[in-house]
N, C-alpha and C positions, 0 to 999 in steps of 0.2 A: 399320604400327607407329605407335603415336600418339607426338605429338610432346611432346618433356618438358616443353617450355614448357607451363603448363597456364593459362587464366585465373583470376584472383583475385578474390574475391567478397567484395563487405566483409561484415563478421562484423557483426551485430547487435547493439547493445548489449545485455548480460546486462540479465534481469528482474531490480528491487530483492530481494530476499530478503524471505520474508514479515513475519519480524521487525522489519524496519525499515519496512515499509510499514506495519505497526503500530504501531510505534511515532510513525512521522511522522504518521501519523492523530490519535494519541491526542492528542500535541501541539498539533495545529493546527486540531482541530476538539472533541475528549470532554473534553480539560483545562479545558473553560472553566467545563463543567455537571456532571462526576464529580466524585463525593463523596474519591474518593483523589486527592491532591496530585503525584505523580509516576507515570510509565510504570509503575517495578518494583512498585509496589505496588498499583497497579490491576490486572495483570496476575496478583496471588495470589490474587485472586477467577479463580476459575474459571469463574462466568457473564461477569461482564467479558470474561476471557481468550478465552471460547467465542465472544462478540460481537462482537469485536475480528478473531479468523478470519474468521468467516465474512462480514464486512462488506470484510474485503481480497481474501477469496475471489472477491469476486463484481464486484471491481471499481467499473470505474468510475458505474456504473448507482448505486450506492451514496454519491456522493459530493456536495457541495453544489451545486448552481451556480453560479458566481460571475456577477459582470456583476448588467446591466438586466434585471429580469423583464419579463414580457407587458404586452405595449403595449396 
């Protein structure tokens, strides 16, 4: 019979939700050179909105590097 005590396993932080990972994107990197002024209304363009996906979609590989370039 197994015993009740069972081990505890820490839980993984949840992934952001894709929404805010777009959103935080948009902020901190498409606000500076999009033609729309805020998140909602960038996001009613539908090529924006489709860009925006698939660029969170695909993570990190998409993102800028920050830091010292090649030496």
């Amino acid at each position: 019979m197994a015993s009740p005590l069972q081990q505890t396993l820490p839980m993984d932080l949840p992934l952001q939700a894709p929404e805010a990972r777009m959103r935080a994107l948009f902020e901190a990197q498409w606000s500076r050179w999009h033609r729309a002024k805020s998140y909602e209304e960038a996001v009613r363009d539908p090529v924006t909105r489709r860009l925006l996906e698939l660029t969170v979609a695909h993570g990190l590989r998409h993102e800028v590097p920050r830091g010292r370039g090649r030496r």
